[in-house]
N, C-alpha and C positions, 0 to 999 in steps of 0.2 A: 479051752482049759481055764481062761482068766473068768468066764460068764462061769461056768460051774462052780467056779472058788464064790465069785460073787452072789449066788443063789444057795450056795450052803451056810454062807456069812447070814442072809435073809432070813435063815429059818432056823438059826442061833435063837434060843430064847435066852433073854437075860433075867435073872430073877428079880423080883422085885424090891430088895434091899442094899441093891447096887445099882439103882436107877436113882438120880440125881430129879428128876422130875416122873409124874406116874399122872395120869389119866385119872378121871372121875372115877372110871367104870374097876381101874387098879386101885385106887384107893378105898372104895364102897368095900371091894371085895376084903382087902388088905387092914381094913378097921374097924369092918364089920358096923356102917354108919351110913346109910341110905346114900341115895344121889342125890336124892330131891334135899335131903337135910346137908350137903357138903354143895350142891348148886347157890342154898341159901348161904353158907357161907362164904363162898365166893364172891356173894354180890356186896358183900359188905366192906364199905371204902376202906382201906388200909388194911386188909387181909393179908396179912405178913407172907401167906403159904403161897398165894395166885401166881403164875406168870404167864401173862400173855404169850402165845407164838401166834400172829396175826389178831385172827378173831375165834381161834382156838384158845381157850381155859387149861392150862396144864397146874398141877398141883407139886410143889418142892418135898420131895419125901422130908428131907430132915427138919423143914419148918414145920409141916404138918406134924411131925411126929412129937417136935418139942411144942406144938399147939395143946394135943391131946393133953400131953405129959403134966401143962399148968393148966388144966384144967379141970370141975369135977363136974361140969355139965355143959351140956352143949343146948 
């Protein structure tokens, strides 16, 4: 019973404006802004949006979003 509760928790999708951190590949899709072009942002020092998990690149939704927001080009 607890493994079934546990595998239905697994295939909960959470939408993407409720996710505290999102993936290159959610955020491409989510702001309609390449990979290659949000990779190059990433690699740039003091990128307010980055957070490391190891040697995983994850992206903070709400900094990304108030990135966009002051900005009028990327």
């Amino acid at each position: 019973m607890i493994e079934m509760e546990s595998q239905e928790m697994a295939k909960q999708i959470i939408p993407i404006w409720e996710k505290v951190a999102i993936t290159k590949e959610e955020a491409a899709s989510y702001s309609h802004i390449g990979i290659n072009k949000l990779e190059e942002l990433l690699k740039v020092p003091g990128c307010p949006f980055v957070l490391y998990v190891g040697k995983k690149k994850l992206i903070k939704r709400k900094e990304f979003e108030s990135f966009i927001a002051t900005h009028r080009a990327i």
